[in-house]
PDB file of N, CA, C, O and CB in Angstrom:
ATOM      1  N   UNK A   1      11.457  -3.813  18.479  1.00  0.00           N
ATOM      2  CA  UNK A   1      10.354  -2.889  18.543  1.00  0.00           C
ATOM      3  C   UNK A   1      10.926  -1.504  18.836  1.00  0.00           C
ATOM      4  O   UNK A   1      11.934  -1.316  19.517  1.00  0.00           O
ATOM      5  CB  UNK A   1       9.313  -3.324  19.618  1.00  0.00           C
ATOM      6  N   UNK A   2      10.090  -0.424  18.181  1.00  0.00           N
ATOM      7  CA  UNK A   2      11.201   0.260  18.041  1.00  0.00           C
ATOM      8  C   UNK A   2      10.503   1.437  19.094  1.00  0.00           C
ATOM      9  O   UNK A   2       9.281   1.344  19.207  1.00  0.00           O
ATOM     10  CB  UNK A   2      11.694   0.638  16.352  1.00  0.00           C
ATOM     11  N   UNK A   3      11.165   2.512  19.857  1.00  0.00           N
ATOM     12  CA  UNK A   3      10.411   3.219  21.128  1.00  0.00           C
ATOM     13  C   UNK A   3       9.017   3.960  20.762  1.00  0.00           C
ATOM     14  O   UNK A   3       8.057   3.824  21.521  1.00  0.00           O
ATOM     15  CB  UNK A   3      11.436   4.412  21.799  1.00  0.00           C
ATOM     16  N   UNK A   4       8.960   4.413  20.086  1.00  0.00           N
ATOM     17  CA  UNK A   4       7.972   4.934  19.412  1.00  0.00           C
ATOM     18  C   UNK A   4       6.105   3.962  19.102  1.00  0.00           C
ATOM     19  O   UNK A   4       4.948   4.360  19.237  1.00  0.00           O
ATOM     20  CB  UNK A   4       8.897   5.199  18.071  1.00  0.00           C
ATOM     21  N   UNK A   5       6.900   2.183  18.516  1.00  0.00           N
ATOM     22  CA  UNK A   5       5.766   1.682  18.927  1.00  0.00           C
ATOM     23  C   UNK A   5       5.561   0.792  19.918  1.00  0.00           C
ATOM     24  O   UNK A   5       4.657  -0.042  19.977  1.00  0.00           O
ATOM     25  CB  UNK A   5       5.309   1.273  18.097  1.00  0.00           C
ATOM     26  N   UNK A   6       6.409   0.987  20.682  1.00  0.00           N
ATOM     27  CA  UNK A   6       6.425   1.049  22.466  1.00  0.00           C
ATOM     28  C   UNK A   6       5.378   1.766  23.156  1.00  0.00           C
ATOM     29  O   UNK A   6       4.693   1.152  23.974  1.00  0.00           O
ATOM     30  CB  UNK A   6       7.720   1.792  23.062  1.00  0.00           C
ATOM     31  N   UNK A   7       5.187   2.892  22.946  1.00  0.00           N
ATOM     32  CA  UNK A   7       4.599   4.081  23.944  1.00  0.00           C
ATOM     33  C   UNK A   7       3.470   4.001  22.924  1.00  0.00           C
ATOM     34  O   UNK A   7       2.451   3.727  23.560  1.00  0.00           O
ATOM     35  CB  UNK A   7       5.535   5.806  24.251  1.00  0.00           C
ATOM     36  N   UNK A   8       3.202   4.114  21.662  1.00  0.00           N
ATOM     37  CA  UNK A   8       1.995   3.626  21.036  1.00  0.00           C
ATOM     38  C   UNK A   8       0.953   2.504  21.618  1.00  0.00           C
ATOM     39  O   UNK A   8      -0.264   2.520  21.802  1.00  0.00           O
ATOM     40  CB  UNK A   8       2.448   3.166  19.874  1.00  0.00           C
ATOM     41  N   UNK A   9       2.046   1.456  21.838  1.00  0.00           N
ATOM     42  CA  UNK A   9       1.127   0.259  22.133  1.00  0.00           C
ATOM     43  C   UNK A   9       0.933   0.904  23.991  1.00  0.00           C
ATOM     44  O   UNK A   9      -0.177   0.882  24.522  1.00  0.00           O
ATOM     45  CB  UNK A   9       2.116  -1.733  21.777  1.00  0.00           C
ATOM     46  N   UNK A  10       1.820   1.275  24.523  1.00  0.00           N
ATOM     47  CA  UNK A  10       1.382   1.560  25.915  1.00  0.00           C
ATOM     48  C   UNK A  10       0.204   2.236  26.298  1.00  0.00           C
ATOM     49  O   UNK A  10      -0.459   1.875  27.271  1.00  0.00           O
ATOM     50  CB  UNK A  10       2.256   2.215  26.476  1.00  0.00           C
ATOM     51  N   UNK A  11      -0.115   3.277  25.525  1.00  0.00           N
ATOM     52  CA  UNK A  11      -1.472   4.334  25.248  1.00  0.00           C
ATOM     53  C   UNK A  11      -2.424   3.559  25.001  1.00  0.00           C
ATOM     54  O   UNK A  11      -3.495   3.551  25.609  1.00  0.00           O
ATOM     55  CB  UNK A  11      -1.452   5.396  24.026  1.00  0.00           C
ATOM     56  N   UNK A  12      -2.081   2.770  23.997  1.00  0.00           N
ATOM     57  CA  UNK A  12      -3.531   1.999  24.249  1.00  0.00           C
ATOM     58  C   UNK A  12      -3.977   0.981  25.020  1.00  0.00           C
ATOM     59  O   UNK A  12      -5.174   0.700  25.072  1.00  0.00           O
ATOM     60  CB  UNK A  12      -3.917   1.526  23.314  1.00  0.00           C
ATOM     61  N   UNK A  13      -2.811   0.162  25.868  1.00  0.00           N
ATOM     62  CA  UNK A  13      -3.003  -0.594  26.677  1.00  0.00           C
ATOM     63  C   UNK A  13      -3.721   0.536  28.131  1.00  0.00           C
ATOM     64  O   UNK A  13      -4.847   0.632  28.619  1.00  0.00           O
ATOM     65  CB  UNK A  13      -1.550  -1.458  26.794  1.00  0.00           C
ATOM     66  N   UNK A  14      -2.899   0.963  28.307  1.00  0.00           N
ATOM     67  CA  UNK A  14      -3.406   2.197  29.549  1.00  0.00           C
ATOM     68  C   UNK A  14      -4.936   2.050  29.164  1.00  0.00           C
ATOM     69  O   UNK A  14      -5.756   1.437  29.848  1.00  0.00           O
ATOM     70  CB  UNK A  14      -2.697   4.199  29.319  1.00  0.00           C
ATOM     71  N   UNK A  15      -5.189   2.668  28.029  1.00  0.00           N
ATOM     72  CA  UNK A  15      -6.725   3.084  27.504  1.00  0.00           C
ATOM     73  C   UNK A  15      -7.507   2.552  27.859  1.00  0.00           C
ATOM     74  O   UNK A  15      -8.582   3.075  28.151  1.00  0.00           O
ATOM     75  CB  UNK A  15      -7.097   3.050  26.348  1.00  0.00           C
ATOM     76  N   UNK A  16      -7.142   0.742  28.017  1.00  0.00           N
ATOM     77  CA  UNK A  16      -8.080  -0.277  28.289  1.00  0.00           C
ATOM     78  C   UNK A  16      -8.329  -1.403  27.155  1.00  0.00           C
ATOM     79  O   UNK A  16      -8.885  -2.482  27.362  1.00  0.00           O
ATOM     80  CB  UNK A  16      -9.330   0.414  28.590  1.00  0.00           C
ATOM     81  N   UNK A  17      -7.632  -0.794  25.480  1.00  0.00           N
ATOM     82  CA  UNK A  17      -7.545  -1.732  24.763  1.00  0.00           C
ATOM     83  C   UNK A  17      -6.890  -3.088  24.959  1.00  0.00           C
ATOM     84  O   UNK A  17      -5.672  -3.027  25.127  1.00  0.00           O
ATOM     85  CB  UNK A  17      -7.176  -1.248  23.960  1.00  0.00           C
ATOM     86  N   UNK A  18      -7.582  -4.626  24.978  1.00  0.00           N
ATOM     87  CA  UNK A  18      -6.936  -5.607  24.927  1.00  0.00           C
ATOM     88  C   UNK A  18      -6.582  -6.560  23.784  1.00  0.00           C
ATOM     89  O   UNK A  18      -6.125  -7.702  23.838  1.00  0.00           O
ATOM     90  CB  UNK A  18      -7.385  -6.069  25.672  1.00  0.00           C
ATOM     91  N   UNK A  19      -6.894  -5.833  22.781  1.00  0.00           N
ATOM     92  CA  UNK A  19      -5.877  -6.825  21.519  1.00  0.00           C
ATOM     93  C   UNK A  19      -4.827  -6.426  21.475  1.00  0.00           C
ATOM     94  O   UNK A  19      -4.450  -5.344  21.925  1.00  0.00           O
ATOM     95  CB  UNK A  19      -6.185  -6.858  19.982  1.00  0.00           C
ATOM     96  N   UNK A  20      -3.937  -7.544  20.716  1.00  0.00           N
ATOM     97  CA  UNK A  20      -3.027  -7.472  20.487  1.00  0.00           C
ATOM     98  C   UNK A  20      -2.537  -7.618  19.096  1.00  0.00           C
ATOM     99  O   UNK A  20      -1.356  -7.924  18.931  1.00  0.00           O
ATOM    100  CB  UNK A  20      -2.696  -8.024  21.206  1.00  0.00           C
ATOM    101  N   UNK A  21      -3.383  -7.415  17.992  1.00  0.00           N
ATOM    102  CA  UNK A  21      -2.668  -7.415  16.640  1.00  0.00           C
ATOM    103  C   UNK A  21      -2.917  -5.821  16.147  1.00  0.00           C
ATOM    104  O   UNK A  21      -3.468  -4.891  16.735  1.00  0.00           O
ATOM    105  CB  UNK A  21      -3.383  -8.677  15.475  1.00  0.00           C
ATOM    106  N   UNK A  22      -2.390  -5.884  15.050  1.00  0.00           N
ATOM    107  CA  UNK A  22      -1.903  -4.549  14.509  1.00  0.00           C
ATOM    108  C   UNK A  22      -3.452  -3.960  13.489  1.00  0.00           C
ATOM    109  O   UNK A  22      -4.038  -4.710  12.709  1.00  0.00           O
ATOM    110  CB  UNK A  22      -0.180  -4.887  13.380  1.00  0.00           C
ATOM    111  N   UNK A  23      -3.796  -2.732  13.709  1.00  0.00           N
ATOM    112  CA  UNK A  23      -4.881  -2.519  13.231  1.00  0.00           C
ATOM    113  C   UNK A  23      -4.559  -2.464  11.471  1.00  0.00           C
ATOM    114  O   UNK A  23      -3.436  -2.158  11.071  1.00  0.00           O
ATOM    115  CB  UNK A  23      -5.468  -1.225  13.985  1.00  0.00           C
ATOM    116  N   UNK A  24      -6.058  -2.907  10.201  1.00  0.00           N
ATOM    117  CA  UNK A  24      -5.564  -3.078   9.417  1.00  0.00           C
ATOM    118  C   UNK A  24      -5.144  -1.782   8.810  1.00  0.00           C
ATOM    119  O   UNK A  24      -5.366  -0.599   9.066  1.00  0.00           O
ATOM    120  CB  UNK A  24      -6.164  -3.859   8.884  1.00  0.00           C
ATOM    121  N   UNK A  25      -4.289  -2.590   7.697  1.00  0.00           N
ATOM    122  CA  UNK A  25      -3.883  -1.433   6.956  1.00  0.00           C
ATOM    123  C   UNK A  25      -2.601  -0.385   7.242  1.00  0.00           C
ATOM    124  O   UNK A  25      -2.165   0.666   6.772  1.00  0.00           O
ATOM    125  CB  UNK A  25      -4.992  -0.721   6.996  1.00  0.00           C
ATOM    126  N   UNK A  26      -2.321  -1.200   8.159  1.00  0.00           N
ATOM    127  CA  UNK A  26      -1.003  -0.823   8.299  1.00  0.00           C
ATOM    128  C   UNK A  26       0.035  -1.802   7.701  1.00  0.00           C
ATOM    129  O   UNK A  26      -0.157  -2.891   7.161  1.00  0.00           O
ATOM    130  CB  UNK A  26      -0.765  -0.624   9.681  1.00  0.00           C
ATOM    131  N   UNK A  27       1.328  -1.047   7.967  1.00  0.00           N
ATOM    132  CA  UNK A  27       2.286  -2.191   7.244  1.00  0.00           C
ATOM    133  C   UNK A  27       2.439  -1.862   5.553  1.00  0.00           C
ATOM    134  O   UNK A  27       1.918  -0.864   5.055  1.00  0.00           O
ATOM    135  CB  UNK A  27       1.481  -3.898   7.460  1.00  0.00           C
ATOM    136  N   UNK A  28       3.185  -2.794   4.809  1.00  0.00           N
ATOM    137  CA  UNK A  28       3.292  -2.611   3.725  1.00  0.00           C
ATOM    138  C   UNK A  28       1.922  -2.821   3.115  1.00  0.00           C
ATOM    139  O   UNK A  28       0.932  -3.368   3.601  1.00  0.00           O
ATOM    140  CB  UNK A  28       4.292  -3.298   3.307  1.00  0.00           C
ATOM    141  N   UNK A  29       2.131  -2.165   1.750  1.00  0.00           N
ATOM    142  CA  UNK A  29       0.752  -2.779   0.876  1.00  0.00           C
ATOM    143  C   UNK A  29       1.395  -4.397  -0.223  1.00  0.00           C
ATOM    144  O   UNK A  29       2.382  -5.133  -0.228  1.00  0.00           O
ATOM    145  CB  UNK A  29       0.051  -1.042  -0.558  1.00  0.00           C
ATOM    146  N   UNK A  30       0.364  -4.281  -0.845  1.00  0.00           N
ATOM    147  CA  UNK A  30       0.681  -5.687  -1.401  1.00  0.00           C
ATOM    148  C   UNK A  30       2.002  -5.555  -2.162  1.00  0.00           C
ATOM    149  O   UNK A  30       2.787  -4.614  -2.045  1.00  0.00           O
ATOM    150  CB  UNK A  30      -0.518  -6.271  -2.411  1.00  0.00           C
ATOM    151  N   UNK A  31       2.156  -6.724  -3.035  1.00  0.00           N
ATOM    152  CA  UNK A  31       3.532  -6.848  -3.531  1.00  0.00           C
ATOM    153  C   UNK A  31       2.847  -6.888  -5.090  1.00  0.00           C
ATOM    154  O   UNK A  31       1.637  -7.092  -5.184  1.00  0.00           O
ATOM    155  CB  UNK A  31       4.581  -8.344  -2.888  1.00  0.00           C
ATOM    156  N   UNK A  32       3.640  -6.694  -6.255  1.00  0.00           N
ATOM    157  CA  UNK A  32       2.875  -6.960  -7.793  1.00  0.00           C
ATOM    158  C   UNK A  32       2.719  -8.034  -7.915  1.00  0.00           C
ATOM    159  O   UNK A  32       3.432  -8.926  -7.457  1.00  0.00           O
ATOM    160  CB  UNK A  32       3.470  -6.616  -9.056  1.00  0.00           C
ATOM    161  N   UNK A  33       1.701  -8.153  -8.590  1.00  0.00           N
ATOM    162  CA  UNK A  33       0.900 -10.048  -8.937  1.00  0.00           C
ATOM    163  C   UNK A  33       1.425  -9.630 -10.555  1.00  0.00           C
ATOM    164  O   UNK A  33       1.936  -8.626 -11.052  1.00  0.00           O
ATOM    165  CB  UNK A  33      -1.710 -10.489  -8.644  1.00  0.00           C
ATOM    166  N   UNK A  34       1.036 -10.865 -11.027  1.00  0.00           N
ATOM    167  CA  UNK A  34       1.021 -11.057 -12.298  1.00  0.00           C
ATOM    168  C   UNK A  34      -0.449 -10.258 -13.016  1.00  0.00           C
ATOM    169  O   UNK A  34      -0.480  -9.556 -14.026  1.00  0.00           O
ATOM    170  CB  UNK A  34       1.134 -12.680 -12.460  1.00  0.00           C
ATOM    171  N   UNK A  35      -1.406 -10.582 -12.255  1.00  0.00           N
ATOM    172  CA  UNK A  35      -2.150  -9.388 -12.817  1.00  0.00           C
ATOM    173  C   UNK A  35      -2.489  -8.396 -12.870  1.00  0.00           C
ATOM    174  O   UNK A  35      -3.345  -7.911 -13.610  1.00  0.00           O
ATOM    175  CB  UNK A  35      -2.677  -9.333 -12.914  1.00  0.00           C
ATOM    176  N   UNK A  36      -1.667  -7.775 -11.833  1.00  0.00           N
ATOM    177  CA  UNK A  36      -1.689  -6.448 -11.608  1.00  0.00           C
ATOM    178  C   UNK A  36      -1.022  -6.104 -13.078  1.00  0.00           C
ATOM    179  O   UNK A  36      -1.640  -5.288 -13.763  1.00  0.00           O
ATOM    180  CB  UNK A  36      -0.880  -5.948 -10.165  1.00  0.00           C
ATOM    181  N   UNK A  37       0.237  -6.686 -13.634  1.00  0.00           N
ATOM    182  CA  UNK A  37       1.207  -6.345 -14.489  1.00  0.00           C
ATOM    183  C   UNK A  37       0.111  -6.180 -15.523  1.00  0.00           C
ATOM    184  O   UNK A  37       0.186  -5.068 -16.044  1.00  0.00           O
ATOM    185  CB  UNK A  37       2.474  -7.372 -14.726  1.00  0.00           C
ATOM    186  N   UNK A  38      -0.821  -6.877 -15.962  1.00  0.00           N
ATOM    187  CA  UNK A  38      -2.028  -6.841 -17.029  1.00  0.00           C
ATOM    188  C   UNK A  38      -2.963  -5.587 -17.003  1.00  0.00           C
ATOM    189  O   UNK A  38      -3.266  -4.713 -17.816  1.00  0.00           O
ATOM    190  CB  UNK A  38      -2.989  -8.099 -16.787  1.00  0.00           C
ATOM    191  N   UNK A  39      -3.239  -5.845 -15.887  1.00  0.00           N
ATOM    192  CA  UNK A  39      -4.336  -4.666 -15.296  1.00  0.00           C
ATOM    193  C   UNK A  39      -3.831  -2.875 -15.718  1.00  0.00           C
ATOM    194  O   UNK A  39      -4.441  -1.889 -16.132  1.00  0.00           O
ATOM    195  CB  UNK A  39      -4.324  -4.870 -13.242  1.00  0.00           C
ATOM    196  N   UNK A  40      -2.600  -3.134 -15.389  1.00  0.00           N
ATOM    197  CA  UNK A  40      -2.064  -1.699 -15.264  1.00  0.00           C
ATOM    198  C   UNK A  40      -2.003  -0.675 -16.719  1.00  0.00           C
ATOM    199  O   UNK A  40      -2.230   0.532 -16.791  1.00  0.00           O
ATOM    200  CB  UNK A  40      -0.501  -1.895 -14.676  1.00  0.00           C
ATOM    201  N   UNK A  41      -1.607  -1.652 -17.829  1.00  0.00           N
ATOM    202  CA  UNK A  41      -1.291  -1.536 -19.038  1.00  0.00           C
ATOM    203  C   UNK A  41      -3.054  -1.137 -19.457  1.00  0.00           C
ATOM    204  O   UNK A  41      -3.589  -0.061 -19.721  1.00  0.00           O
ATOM    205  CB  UNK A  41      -0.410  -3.004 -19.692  1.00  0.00           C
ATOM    206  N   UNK A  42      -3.541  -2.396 -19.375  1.00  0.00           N
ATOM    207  CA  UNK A  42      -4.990  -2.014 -19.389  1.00  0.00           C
ATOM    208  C   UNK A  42      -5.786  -0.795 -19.376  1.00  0.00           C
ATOM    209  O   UNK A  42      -6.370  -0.354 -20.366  1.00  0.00           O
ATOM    210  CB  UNK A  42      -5.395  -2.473 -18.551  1.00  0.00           C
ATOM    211  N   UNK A  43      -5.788  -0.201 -18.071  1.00  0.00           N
ATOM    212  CA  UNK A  43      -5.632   1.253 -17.489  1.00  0.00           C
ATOM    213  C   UNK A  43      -5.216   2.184 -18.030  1.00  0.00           C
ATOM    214  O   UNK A  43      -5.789   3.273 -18.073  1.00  0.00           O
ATOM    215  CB  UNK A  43      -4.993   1.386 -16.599  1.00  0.00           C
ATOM    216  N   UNK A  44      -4.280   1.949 -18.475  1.00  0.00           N
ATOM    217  CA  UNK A  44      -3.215   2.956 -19.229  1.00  0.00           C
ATOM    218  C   UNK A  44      -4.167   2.921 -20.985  1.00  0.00           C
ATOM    219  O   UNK A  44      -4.739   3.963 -21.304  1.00  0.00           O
ATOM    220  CB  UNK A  44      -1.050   2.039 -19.245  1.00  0.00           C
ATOM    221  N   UNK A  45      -4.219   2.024 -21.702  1.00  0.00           N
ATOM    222  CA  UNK A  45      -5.400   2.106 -23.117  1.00  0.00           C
ATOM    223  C   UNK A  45      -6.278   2.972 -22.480  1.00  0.00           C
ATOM    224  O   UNK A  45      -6.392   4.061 -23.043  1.00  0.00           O
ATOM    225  CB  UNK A  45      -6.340   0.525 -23.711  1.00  0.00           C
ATOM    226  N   UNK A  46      -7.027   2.784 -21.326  1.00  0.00           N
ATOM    227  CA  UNK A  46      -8.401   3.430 -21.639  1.00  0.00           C
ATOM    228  C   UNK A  46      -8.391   5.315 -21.092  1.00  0.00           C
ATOM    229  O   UNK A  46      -9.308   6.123 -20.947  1.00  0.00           O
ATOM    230  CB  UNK A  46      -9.737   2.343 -20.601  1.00  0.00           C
ATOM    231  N   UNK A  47      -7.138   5.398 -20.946  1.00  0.00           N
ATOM    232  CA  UNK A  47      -7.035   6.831 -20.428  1.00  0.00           C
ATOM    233  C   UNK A  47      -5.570   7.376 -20.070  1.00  0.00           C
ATOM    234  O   UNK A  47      -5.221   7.714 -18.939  1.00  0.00           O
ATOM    235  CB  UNK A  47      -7.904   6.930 -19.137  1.00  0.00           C
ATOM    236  N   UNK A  48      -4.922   7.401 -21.000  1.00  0.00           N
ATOM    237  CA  UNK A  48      -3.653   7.842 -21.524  1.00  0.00           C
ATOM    238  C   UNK A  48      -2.847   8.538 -20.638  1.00  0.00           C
ATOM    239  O   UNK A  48      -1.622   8.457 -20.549  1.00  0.00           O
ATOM    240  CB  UNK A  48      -3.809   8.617 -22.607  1.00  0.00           C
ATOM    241  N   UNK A  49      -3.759   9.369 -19.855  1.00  0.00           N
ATOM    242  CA  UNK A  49      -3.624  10.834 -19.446  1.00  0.00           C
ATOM    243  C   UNK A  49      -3.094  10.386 -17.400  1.00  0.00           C
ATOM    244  O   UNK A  49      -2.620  11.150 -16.558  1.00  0.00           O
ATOM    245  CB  UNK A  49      -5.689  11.943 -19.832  1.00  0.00           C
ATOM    246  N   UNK A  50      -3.456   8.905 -17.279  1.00  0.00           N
ATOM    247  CA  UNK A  50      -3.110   8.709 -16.030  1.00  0.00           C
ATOM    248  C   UNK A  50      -1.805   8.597 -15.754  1.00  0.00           C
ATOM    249  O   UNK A  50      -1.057   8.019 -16.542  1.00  0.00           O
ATOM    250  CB  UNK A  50      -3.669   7.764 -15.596  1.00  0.00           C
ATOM    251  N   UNK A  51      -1.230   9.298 -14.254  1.00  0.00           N
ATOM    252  CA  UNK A  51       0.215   9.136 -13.456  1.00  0.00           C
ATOM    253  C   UNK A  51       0.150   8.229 -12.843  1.00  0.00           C
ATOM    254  O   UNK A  51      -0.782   7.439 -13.000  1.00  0.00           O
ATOM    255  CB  UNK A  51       0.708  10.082 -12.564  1.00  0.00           C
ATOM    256  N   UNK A  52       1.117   8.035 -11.938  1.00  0.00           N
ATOM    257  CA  UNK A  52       1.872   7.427 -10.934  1.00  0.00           C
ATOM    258  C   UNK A  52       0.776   7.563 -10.069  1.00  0.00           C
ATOM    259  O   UNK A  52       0.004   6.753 -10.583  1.00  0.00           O
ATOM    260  CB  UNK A  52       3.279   8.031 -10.502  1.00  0.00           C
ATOM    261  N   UNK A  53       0.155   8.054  -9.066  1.00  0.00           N
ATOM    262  CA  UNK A  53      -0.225   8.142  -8.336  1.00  0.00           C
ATOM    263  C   UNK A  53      -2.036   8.141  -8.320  1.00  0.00           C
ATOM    264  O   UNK A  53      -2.585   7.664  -7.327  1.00  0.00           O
ATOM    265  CB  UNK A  53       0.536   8.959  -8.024  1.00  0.00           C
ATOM    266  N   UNK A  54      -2.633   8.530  -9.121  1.00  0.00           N
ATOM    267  CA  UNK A  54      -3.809   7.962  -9.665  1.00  0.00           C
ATOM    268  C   UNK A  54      -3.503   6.624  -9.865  1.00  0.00           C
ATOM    269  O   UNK A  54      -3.725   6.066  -8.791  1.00  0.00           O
ATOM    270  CB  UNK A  54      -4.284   8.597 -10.883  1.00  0.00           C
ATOM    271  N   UNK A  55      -3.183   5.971 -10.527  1.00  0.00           N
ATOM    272  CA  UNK A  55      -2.531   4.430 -10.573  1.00  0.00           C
ATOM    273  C   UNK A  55      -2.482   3.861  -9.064  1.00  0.00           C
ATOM    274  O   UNK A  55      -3.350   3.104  -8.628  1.00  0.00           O
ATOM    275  CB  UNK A  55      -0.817   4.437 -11.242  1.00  0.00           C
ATOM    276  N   UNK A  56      -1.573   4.226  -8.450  1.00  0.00           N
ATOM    277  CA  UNK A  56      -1.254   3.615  -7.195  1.00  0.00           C
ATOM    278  C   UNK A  56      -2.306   3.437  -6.172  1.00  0.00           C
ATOM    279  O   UNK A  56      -2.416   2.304  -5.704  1.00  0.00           O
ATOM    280  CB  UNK A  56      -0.269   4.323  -6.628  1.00  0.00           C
ATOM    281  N   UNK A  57      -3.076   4.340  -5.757  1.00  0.00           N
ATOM    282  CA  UNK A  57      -4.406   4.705  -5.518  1.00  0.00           C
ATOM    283  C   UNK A  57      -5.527   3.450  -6.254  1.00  0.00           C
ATOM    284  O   UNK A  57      -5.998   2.476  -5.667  1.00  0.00           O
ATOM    285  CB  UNK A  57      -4.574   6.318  -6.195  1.00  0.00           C
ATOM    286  N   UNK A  58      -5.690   3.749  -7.325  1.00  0.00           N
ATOM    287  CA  UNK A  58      -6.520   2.829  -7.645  1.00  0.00           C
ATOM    288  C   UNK A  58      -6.553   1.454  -7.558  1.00  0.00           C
ATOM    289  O   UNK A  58      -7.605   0.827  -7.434  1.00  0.00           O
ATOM    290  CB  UNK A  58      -6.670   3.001  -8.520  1.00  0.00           C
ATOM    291  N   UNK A  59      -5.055   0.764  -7.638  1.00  0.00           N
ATOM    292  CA  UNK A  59      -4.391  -0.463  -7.693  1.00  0.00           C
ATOM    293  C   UNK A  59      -4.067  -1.060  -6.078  1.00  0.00           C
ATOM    294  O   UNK A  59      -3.961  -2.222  -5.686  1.00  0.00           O
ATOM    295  CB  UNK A  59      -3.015  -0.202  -8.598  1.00  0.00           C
ATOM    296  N   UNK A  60      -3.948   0.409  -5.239  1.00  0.00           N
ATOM    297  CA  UNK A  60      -3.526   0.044  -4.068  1.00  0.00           C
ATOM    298  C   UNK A  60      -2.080  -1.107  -3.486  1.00  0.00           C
ATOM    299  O   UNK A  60      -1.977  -2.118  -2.791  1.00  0.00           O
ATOM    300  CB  UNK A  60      -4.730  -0.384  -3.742  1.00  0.00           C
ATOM    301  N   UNK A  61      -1.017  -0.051  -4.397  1.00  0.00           N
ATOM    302  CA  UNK A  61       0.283  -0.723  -4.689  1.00  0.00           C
ATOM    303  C   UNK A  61       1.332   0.787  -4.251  1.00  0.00           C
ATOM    304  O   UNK A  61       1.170   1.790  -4.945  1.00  0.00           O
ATOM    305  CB  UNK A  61       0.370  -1.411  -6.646  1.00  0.00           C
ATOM    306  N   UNK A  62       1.944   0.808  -3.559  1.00  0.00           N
ATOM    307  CA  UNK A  62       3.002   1.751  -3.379  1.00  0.00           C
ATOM    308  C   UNK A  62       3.296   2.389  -4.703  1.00  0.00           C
ATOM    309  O   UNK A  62       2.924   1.904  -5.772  1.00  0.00           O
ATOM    310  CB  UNK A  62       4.239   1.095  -2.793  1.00  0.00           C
ATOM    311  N   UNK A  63       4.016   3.554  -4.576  1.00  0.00           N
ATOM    312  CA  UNK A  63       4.731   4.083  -5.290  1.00  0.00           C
ATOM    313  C   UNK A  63       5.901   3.414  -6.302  1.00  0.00           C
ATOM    314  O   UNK A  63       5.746   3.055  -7.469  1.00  0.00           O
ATOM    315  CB  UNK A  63       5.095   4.811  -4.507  1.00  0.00           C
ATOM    316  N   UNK A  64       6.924   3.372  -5.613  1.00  0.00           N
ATOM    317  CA  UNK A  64       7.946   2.406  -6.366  1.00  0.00           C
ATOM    318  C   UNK A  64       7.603   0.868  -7.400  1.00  0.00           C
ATOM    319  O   UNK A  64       8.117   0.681  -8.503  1.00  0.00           O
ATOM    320  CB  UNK A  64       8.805   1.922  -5.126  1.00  0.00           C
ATOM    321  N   UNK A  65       6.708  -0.015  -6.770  1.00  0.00           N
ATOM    322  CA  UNK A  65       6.263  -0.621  -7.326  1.00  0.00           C
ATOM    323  C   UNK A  65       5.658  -0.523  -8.580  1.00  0.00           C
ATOM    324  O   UNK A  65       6.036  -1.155  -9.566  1.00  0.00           O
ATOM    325  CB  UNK A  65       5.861  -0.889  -6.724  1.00  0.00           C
ATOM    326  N   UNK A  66       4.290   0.626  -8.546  1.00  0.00           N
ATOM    327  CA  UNK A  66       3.753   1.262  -9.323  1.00  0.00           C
ATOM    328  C   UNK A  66       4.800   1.897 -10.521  1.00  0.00           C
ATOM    329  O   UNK A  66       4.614   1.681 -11.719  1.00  0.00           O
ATOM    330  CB  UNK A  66       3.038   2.130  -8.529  1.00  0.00           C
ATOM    331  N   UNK A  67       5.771   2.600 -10.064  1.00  0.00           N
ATOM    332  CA  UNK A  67       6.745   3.051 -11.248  1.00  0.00           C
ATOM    333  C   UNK A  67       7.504   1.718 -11.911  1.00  0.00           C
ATOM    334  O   UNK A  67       7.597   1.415 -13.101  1.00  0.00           O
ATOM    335  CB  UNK A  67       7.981   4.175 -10.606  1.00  0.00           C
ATOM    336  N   UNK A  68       7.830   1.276 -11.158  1.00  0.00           N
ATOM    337  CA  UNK A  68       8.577  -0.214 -11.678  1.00  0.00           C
ATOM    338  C   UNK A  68       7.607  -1.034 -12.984  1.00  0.00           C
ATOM    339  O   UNK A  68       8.139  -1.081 -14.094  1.00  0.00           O
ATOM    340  CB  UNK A  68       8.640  -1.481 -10.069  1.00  0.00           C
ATOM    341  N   UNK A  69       6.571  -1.495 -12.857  1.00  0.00           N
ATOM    342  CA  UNK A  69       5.350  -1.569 -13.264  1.00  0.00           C
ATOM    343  C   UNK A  69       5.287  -0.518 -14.600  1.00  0.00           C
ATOM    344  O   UNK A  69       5.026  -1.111 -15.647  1.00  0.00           O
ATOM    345  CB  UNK A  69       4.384  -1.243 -12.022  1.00  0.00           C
ATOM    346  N   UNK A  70       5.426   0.513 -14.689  1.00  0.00           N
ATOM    347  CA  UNK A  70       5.298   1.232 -15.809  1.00  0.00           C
ATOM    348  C   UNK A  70       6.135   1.693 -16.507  1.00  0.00           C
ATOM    349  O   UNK A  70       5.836   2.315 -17.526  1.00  0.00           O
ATOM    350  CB  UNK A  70       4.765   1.989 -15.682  1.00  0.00           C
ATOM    351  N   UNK A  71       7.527   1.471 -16.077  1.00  0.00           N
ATOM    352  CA  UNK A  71       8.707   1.274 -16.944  1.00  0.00           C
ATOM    353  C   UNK A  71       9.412  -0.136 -17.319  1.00  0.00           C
ATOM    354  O   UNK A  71      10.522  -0.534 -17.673  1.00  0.00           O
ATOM    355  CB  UNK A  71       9.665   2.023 -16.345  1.00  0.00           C
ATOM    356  N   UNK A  72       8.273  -0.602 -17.069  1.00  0.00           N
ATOM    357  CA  UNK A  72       8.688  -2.012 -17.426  1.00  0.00           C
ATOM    358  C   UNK A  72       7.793  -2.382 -19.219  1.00  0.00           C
ATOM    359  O   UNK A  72       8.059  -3.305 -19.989  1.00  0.00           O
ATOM    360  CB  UNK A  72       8.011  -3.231 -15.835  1.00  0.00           C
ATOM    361  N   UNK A  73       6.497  -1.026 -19.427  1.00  0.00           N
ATOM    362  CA  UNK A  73       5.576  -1.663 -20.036  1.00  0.00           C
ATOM    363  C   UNK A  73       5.772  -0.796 -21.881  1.00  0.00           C
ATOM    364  O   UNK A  73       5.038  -1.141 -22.807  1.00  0.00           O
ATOM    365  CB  UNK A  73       3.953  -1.434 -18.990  1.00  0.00           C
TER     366      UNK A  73
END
């Protein structure tokens, strides 16, 4: 654990918070499915004009992934 989410989790213990799991949405996002690989291409027919990041956003897939994904297609 690294010091930083040490004194994170301490602030909120102080606070009075008593859970103990990680709020969502943190952490990595998902990993590529097989249909994402479909989906994406898909996306791409109906509006030519989309990037990297409109993509990623919509798909809710990191960056790298997302590029991987479209130089693959």
């Amino acid at each position: 654990m690294s010091r930083t989410v040490y004194f994170d989790w301490h602030t909120c213990f102080r606070e009075g918070t008593t859970r103990v799991n990680d709020k969502e949405g943190r952490g990595r996002k998902k990993k590529v499915t097989p249909t994402l690989v479909t989906l994406v291409p898909n996306a791409l027919e109906n509006d030519r004009l989309l990037t990297v990041r409109p993509l990623e956003t919509k798909f809710d897939v990191s960056y790298g992934p997302m590029q991987a994904i479209l130089t693959s297609v």
